[in-house]
MOPAC internal coordinates of N, CA, C and O (Angstrom, degrees):
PM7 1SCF
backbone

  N    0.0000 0     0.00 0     0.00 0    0    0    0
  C    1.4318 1     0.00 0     0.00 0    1    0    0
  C    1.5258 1   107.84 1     0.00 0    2    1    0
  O    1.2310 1   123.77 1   -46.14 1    3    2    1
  N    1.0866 1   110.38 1   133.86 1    3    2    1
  C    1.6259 1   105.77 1   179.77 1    5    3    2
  C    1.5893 1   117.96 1  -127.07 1    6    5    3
  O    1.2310 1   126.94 1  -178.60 1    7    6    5
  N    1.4943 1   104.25 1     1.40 1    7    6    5
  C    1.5073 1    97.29 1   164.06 1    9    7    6
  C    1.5740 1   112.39 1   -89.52 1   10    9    7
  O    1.2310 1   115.91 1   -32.90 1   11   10    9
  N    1.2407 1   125.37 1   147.10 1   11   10    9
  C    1.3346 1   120.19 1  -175.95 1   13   11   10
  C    1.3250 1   104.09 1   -70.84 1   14   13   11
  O    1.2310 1   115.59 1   -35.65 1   15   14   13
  N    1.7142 1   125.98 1   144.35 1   15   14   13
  C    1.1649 1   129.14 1  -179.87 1   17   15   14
  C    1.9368 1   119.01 1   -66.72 1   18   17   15
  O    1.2310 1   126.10 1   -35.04 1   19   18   17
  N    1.0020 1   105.88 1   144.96 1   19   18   17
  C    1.5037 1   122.72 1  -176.04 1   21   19   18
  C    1.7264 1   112.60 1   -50.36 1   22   21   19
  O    1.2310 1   128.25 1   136.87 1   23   22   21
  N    1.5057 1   101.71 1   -43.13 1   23   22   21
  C    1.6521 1   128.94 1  -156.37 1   25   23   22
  C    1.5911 1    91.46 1  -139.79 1   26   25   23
  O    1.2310 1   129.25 1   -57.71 1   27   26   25
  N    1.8546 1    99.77 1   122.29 1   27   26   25
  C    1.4926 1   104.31 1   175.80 1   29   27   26
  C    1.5425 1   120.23 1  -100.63 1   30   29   27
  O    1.2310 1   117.73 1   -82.29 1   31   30   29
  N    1.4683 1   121.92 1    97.71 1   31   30   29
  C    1.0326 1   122.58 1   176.65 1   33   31   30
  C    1.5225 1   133.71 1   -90.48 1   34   33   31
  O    1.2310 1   111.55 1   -78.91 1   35   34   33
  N    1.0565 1   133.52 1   101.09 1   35   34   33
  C    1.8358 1   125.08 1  -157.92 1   37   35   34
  C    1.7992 1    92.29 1   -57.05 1   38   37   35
  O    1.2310 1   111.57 1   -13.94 1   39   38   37
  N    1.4892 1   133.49 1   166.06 1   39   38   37
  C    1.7534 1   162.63 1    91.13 1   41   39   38
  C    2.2525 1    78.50 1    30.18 1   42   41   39
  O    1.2310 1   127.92 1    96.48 1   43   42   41
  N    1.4250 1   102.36 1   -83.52 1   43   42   41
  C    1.4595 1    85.28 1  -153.70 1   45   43   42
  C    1.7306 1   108.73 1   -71.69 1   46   45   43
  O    1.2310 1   110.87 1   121.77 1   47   46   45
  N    1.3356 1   134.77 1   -58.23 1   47   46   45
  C    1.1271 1    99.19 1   160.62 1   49   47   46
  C    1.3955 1   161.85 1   -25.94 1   50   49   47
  O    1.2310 1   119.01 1   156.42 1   51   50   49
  N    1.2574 1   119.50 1   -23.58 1   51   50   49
  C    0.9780 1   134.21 1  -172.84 1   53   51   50
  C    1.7097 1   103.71 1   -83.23 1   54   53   51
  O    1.2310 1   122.69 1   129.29 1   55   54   53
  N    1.3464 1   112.45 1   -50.71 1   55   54   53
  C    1.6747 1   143.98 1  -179.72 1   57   55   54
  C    1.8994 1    86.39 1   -57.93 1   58   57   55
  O    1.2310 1   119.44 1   143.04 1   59   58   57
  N    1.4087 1   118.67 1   -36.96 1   59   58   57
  C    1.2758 1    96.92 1  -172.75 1   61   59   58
  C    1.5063 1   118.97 1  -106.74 1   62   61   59
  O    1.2310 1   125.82 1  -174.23 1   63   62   61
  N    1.4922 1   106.42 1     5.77 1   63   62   61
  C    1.4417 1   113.80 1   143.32 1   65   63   62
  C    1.3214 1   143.85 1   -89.58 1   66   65   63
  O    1.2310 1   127.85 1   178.19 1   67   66   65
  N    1.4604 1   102.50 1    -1.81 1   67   66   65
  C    1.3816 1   127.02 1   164.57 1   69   67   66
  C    1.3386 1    99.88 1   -70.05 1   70   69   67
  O    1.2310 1   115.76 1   127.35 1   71   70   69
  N    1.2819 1   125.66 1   -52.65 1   71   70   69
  C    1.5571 1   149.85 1  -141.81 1   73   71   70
  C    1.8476 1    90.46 1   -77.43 1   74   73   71
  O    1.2310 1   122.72 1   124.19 1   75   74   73
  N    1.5357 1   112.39 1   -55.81 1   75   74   73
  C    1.3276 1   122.79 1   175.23 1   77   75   74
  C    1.5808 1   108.47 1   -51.18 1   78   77   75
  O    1.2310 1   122.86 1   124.53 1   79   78   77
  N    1.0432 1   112.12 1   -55.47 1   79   78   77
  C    1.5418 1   116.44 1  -168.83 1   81   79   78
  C    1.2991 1   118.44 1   -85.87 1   82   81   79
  O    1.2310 1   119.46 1  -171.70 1   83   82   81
  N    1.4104 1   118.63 1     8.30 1   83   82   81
  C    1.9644 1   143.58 1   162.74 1   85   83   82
  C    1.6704 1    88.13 1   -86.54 1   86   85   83
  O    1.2310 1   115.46 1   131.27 1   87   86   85
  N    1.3655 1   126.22 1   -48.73 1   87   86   85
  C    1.3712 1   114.85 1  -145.35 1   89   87   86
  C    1.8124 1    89.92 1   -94.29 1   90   89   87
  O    1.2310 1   114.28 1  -177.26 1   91   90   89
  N    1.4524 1   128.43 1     2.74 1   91   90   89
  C    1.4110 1   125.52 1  -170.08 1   93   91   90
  C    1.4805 1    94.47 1   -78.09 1   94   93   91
  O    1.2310 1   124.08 1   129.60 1   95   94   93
  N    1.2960 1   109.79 1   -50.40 1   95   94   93
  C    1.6535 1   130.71 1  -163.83 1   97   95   94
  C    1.8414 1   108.62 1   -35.88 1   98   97   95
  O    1.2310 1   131.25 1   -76.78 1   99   98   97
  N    1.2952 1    95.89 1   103.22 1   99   98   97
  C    1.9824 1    92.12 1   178.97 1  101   99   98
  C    1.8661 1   111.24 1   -19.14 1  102  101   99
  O    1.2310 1   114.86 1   -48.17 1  103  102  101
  N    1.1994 1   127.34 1   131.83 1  103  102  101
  C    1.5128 1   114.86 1   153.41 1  105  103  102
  C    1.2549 1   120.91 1   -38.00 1  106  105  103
  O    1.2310 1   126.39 1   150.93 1  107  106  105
  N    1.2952 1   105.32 1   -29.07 1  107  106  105
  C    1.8106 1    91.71 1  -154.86 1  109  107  106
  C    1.7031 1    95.09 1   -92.14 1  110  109  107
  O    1.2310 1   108.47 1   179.74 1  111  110  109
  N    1.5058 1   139.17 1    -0.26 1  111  110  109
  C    1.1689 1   159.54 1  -173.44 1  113  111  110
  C    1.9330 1    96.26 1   -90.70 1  114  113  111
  O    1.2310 1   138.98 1   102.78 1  115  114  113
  N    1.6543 1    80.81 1   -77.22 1  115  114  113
  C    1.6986 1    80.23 1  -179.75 1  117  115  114
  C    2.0308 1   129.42 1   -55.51 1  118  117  115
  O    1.2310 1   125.82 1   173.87 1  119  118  117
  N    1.4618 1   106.42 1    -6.13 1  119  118  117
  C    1.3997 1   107.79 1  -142.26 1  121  119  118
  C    1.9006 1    71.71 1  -105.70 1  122  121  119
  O    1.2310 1   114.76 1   172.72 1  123  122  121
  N    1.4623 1   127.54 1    -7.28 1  123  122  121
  C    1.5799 1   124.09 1   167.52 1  125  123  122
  C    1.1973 1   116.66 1   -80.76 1  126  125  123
  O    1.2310 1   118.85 1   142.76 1  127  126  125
  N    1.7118 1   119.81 1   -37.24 1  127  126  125
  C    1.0047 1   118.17 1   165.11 1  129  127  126
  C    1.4585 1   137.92 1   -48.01 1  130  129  127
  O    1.2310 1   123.62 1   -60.25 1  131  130  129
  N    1.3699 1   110.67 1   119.75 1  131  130  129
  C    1.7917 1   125.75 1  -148.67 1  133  131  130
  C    1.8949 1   104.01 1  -126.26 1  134  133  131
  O    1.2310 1   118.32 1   -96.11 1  135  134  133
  N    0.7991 1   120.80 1    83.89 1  135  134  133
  C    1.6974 1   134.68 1   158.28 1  137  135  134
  C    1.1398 1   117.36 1    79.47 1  138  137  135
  O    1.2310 1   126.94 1  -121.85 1  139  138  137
  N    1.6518 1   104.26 1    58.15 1  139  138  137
  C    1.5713 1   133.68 1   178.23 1  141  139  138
  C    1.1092 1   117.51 1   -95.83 1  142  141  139
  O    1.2310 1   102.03 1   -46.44 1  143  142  141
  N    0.9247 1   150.45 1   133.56 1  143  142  141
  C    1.2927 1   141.82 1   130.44 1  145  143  142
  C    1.0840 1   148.97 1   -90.44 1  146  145  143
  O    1.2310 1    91.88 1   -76.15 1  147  146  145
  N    1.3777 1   165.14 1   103.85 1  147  146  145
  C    1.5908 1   159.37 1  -142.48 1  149  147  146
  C    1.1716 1   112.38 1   -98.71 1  150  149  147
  O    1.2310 1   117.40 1   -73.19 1  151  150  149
  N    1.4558 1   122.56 1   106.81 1  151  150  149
  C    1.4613 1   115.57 1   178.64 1  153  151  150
  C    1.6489 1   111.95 1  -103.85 1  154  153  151
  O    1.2310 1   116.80 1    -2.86 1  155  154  153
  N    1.3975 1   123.68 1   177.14 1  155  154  153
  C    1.5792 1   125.56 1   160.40 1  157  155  154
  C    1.3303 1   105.05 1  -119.06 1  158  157  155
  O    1.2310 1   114.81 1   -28.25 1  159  158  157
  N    1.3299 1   127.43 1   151.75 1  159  158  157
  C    0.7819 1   157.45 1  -155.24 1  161  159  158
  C    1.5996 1   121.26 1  -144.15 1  162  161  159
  O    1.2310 1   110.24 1   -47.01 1  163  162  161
  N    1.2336 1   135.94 1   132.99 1  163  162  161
  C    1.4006 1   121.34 1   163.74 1  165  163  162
  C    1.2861 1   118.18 1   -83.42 1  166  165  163
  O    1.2310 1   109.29 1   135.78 1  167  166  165
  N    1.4289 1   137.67 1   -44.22 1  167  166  165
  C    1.3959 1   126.64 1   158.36 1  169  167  166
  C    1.3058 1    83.77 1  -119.48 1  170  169  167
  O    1.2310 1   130.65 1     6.15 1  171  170  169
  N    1.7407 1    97.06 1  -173.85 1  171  170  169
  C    1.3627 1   136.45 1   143.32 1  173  171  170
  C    1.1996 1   147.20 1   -45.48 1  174  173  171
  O    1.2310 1   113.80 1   -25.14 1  175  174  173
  N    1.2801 1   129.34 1   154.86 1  175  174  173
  C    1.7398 1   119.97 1  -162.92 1  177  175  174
  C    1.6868 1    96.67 1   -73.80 1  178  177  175
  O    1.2310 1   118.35 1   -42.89 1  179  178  177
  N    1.5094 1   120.75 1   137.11 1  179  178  177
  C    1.0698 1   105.23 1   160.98 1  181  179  178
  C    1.6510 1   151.02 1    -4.60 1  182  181  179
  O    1.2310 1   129.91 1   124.73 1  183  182  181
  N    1.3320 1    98.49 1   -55.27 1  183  182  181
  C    1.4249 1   148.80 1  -179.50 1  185  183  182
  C    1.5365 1   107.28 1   -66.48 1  186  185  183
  O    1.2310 1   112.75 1   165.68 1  187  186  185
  N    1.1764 1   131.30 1   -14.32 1  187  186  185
  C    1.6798 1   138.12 1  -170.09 1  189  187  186
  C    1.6979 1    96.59 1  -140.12 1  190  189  187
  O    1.2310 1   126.06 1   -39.60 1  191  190  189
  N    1.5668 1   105.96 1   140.40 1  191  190  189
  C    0.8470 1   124.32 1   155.50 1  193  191  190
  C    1.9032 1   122.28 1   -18.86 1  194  193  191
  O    1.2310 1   134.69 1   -45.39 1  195  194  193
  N    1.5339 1    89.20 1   134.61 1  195  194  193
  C    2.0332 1    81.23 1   177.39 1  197  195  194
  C    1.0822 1   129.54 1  -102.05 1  198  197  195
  O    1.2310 1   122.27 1  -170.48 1  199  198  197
  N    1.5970 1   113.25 1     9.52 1  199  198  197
  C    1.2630 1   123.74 1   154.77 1  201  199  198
  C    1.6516 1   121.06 1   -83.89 1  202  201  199
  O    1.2310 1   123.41 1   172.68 1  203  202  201
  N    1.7515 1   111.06 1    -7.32 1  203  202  201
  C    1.5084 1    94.16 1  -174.09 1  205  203  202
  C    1.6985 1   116.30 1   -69.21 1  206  205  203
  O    1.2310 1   127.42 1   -19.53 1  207  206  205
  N    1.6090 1   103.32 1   160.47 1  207  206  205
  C    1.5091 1   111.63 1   176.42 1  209  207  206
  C    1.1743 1   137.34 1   -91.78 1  210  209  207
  O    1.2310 1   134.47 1   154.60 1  211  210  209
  N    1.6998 1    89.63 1   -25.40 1  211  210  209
  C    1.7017 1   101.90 1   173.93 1  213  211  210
  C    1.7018 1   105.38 1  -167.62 1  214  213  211
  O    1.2310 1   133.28 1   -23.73 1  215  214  213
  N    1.3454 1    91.94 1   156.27 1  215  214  213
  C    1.7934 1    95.86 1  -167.59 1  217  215  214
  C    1.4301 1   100.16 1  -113.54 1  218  217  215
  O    1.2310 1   116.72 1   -20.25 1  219  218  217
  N    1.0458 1   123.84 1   159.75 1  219  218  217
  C    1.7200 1   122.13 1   168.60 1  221  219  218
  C    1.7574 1    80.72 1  -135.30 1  222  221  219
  O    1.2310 1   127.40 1   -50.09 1  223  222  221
  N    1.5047 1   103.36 1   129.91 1  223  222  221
  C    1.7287 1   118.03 1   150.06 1  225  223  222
  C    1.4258 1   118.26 1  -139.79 1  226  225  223
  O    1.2310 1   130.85 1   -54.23 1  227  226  225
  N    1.4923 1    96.68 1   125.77 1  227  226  225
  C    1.3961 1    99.35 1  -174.93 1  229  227  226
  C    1.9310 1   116.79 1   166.67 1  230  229  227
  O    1.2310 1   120.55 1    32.35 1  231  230  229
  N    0.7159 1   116.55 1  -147.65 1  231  230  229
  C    1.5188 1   126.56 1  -179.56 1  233  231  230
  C    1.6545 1   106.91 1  -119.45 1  234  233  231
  O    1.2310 1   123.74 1   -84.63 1  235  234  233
  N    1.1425 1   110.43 1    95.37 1  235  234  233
  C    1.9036 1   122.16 1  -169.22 1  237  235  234
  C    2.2740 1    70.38 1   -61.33 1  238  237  235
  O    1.2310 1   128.17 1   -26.64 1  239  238  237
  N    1.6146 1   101.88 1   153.36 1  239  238  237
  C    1.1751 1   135.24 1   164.16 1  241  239  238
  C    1.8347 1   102.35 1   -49.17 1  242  241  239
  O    1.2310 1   133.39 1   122.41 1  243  242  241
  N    1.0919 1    91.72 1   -57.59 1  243  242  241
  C    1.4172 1    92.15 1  -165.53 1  245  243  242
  C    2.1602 1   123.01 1   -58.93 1  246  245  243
  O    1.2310 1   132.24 1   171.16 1  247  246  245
  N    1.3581 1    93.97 1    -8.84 1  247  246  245
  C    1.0326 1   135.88 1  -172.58 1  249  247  246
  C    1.9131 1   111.46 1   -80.37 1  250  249  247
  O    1.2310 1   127.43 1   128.65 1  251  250  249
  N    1.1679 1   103.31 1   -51.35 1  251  250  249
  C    1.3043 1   130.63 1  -155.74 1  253  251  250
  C    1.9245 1   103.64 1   -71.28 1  254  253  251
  O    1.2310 1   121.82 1   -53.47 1  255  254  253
  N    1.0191 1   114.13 1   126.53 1  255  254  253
  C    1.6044 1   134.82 1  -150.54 1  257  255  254
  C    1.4376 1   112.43 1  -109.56 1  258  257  255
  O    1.2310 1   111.34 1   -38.19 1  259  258  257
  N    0.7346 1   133.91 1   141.81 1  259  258  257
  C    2.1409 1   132.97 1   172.30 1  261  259  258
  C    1.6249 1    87.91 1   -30.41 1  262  261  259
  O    1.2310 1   113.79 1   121.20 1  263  262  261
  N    1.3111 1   129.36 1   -58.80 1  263  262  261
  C    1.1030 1   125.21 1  -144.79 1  265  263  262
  C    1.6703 1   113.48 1   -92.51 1  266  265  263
  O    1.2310 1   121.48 1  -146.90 1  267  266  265
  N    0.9356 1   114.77 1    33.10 1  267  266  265
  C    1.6911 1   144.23 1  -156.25 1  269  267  266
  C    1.6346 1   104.78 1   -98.57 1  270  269  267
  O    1.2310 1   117.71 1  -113.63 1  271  270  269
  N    1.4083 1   121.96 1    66.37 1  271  270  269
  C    1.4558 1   118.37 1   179.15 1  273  271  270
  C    1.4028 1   113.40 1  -173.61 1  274  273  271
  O    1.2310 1   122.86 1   -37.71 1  275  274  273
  N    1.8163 1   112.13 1   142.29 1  275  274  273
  C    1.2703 1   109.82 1   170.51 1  277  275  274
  C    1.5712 1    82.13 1   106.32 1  278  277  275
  O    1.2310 1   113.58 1  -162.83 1  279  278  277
  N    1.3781 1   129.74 1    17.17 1  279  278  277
  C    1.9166 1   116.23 1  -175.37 1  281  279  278
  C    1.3342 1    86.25 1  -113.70 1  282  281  279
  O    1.2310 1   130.91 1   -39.70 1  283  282  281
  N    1.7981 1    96.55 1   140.30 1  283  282  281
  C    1.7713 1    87.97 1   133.16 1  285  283  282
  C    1.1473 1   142.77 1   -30.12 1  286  285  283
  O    1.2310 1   123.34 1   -29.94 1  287  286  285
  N    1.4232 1   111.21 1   150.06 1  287  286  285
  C    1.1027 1   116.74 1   169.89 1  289  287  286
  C    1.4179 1   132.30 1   -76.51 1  290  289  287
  O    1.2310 1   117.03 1   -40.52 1  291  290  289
  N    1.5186 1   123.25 1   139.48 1  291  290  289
  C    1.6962 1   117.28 1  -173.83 1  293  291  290
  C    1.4312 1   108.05 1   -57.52 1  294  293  291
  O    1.2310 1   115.33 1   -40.38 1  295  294  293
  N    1.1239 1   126.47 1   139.62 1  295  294  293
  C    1.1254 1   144.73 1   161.44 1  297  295  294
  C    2.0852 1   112.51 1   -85.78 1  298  297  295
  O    1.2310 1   132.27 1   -53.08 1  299  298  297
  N    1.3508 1    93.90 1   126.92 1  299  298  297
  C    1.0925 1   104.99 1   167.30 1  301  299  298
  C    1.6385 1   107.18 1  -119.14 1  302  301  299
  O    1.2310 1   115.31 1   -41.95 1  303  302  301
  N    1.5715 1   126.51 1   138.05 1  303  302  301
  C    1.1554 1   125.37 1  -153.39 1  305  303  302
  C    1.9357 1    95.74 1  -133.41 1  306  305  303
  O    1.2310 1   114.34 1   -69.60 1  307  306  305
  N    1.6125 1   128.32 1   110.40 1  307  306  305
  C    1.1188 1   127.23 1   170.49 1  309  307  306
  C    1.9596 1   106.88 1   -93.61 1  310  309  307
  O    1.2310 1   126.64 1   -76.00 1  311  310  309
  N    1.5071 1   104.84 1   104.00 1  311  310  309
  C    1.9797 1    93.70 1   175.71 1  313  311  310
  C    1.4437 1    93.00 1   -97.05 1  314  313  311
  O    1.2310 1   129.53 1   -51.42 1  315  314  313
  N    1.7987 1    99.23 1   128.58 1  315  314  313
  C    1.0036 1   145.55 1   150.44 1  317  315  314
  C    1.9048 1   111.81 1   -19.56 1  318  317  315
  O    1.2310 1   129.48 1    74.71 1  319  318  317
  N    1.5601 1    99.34 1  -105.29 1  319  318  317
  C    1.1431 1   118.44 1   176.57 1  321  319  318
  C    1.5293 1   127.15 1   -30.06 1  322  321  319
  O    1.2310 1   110.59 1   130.40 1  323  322  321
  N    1.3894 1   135.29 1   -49.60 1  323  322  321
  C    1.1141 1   155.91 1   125.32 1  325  323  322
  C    1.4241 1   125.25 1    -6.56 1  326  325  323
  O    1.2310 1   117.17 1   124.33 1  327  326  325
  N    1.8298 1   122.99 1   -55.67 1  327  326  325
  C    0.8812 1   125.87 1   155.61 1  329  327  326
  C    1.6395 1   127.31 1   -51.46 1  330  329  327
  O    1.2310 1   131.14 1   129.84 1  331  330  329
  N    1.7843 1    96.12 1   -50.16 1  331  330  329
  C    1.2775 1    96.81 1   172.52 1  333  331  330
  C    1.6386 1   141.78 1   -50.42 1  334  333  331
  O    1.2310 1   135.28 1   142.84 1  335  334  333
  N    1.4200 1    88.05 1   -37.16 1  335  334  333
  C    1.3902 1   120.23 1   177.81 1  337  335  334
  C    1.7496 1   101.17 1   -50.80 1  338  337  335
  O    1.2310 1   120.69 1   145.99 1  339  338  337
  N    1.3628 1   116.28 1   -34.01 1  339  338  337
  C    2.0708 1   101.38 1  -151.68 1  341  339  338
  C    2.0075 1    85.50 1  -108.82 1  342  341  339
  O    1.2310 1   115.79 1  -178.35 1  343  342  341
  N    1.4915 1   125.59 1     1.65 1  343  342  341
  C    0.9559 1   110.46 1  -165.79 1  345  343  342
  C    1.3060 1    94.85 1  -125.55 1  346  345  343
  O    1.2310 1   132.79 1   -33.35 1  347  346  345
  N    1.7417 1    92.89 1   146.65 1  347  346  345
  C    1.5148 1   102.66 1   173.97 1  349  347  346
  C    1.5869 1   124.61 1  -103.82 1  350  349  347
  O    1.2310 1   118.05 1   165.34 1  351  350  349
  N    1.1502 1   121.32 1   -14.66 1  351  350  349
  C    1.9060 1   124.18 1  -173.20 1  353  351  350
  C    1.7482 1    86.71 1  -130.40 1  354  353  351
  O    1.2310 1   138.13 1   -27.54 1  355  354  353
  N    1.4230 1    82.47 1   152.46 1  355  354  353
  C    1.8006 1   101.10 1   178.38 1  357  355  354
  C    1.6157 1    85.47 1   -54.48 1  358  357  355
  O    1.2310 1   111.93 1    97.92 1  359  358  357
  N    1.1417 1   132.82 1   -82.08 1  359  358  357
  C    1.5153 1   127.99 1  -159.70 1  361  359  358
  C    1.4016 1   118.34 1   -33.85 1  362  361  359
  O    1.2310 1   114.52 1   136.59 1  363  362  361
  N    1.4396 1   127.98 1   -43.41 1  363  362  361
  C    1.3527 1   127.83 1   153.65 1  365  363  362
  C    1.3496 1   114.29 1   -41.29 1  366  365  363
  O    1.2310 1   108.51 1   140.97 1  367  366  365
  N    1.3416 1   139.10 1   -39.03 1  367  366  365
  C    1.2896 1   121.86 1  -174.10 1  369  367  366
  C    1.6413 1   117.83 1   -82.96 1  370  369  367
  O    1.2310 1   130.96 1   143.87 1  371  370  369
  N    1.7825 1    96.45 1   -36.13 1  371  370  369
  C    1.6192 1    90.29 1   154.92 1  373  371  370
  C    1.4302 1   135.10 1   -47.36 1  374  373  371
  O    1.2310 1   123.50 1   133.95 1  375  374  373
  N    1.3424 1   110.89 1   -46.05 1  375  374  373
  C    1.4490 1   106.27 1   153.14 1  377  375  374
  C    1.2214 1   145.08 1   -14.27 1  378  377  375
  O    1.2310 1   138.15 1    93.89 1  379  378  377
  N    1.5365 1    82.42 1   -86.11 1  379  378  377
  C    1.5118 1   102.74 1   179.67 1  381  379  378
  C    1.3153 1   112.14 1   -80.31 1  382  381  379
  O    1.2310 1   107.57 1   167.73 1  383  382  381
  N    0.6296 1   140.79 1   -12.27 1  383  382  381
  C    1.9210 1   131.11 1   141.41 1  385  383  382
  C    1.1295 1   122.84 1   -34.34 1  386  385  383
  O    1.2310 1   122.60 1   116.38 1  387  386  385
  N    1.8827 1   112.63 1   -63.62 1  387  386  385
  C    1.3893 1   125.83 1  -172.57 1  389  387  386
  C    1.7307 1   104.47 1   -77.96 1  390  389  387
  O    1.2310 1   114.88 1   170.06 1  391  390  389
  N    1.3334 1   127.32 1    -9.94 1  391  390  389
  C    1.8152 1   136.99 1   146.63 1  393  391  390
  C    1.4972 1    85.28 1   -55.79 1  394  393  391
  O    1.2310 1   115.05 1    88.25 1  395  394  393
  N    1.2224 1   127.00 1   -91.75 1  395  394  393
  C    1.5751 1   125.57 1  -121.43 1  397  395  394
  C    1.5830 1   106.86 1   -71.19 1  398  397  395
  O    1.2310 1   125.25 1   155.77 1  399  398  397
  N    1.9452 1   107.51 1   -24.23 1  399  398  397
  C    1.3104 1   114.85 1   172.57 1  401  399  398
  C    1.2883 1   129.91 1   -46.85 1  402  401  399
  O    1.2310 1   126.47 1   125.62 1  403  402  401
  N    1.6016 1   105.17 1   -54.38 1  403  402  401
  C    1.3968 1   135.48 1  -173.24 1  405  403  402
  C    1.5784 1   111.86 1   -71.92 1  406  405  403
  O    1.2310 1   126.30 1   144.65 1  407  406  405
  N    1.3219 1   105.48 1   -35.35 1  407  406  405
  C    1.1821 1   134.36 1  -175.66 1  409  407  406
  C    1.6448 1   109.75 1   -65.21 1  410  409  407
  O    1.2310 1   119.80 1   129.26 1  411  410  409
  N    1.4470 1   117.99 1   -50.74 1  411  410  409
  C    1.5891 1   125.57 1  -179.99 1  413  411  410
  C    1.4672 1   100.48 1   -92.07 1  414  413  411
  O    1.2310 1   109.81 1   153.12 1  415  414  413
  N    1.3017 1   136.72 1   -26.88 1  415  414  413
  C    1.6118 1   130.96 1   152.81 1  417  415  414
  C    1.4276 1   130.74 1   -45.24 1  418  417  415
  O    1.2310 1   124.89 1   143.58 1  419  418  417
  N    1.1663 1   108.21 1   -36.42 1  419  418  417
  C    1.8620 1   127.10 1   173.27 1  421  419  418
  C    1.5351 1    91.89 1   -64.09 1  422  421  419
  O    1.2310 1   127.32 1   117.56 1  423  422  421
  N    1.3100 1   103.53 1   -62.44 1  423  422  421
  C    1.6840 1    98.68 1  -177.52 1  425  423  422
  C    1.8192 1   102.03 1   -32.21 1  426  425  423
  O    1.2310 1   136.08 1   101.48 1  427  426  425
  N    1.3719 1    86.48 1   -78.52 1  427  426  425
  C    1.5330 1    86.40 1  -166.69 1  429  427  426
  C    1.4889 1   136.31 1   -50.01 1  430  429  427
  O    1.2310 1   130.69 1  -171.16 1  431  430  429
  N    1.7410 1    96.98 1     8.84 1  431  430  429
  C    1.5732 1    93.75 1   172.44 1  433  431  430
  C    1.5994 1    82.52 1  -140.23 1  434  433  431
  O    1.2310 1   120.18 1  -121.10 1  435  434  433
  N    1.7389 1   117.26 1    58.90 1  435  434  433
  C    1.3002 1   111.12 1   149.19 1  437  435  434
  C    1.2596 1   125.68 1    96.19 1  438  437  435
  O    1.2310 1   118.30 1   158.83 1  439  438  437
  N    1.5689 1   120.85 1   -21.17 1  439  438  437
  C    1.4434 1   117.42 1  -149.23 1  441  439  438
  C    1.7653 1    87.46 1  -100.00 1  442  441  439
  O    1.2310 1   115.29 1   -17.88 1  443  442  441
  N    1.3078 1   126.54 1   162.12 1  443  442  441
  C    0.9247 1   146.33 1   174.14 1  445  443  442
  C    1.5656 1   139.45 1   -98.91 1  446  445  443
  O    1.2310 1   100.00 1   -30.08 1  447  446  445
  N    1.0884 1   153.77 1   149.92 1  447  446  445
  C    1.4591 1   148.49 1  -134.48 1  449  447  446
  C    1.6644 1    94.95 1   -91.96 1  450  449  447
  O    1.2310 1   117.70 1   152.61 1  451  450  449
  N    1.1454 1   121.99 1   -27.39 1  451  450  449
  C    1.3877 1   122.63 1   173.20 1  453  451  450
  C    1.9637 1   112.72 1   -77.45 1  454  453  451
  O    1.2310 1   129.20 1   142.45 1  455  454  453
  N    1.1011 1    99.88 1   -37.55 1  455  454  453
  C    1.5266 1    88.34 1   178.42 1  457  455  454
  C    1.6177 1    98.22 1   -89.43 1  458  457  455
  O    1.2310 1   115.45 1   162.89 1  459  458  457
  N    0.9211 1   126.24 1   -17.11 1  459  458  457
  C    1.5968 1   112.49 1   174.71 1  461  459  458
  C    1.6303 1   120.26 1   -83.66 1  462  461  459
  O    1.2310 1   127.02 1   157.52 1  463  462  461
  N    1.6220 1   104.10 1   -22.48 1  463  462  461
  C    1.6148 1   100.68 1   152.22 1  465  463  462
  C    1.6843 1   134.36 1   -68.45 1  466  465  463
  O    1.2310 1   131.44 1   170.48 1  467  466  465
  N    1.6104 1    95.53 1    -9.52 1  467  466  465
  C    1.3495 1   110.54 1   172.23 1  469  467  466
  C    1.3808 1   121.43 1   -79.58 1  470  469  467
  O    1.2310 1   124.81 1   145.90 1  471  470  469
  N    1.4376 1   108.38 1   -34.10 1  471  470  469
  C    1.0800 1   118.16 1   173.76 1  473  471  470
  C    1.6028 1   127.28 1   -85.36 1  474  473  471
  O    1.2310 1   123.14 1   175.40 1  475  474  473
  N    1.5714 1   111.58 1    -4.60 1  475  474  473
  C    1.0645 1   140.02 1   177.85 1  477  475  474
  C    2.2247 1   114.09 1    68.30 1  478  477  475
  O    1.2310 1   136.29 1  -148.25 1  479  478  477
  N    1.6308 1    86.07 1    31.75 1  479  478  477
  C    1.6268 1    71.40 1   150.81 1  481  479  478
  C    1.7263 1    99.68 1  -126.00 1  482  481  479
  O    1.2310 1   122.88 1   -49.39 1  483  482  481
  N    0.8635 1   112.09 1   130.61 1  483  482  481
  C    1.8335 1   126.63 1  -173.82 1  485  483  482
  C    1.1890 1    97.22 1  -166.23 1  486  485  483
  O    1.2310 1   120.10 1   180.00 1  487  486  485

């Protein structure tokens, strides 16, 4: 990203609005979730767009077979910089965090970028 961000958020804040918007997620949502992990990130892999917000890699649940063990764990990926970039007031970035959270979690239990624009996190 090379425009300077709008809203200055440090590495740990940001990690602890991720952290907020992990702990929003219903229990009974989070308590399915099976060998995920949520990382932060400042951007994106080379390789992906530099506007994306969040990555899901891994094996969506819905996916997952008798023979389903012994893998890494899915990675869920929140970039930092990127976010900062499309938002203008600290409260916008809370937002869009708790979007991009919910947003790479659906992944991980399957749902797709079309039903999550339906639902309006996309």
């Amino acid at each position: 990203m090379d425009a300077e961000p709008l809203v200055d958020v440090d590495d740990e804040q940001f990690e602890t609005l991720v952290s907020l918007a992990l702990d929003q997620v219903p229990t009974e949502l989070a308590d399915l979730m099976d060998n995920c992990v949520v990382l932060v990130e400042d951007r994106p892999p080379d390789d992906a767009p530099s506007d994306l917000l969040g990555l899901y890699e891994g094996i969506p649940l819905t996916e997952r077979g008798e023979f389903y063990s012994a893998v890494l764990p899915d990675r869920i990926y929140v970039f930092r910089e990127p976010t900062l970039a499309i938002c203008r007031t600290y409260e916008e970035v809370v937002e869009q965090v708790h979007i991009t959270v919910v947003h790479e979690i659906a992944h991980h239990f399957g749902i797709d970028d079309d039903r999550l624009h339906e639902l309006g996190y996309a």
